[in-house]
C-alpha positions as CSV (number, residue, x, y, z in Angstrom):
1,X,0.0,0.0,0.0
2,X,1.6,3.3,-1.0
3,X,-0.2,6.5,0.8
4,X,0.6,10.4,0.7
5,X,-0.2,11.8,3.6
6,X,0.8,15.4,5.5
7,X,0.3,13.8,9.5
8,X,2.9,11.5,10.0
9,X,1.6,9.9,12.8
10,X,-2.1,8.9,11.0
11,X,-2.6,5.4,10.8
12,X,-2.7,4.9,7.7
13,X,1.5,6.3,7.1
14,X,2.1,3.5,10.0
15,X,0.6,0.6,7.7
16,X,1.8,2.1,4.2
17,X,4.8,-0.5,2.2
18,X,5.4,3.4,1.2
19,X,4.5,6.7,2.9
20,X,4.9,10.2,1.4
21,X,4.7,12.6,3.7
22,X,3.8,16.1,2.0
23,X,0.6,17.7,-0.2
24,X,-0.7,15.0,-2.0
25,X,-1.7,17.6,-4.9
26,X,1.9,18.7,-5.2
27,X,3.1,14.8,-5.0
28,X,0.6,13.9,-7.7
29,X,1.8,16.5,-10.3
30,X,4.8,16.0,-9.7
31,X,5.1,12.4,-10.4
32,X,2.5,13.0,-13.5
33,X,5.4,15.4,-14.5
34,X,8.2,12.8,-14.1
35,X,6.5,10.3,-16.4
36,X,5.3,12.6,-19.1
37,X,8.9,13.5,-19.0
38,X,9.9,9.6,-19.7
39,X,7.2,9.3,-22.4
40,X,9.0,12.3,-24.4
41,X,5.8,14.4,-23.3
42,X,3.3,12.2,-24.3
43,X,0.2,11.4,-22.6
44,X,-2.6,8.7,-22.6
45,X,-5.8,9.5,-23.8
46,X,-7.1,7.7,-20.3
């Protein structure tokens, strides 16, 4: 289980495989940013 969360001690960062602790907004778009960056740009119609 991967979570973003900004309280580090909620339950749900204590369970995570992976926890990210920041803004998940800012986290989102900037992982959407890394991959359109691997695709040369490109992005699913999905």
């Amino acid at each position: 289980m991967v979570t973003i969360n900004l309280d580090l001690g909620c339950d749900m960062i204590k369970r995570a495989d992976l926890a990210v602790i920041g803004d998940s907004a800012e986290i989102l778009a900037a992982l959407v940013a890394k991959v359109e960056q691997q695709r040369g740009g490109q992005r699913d119609a999905a």
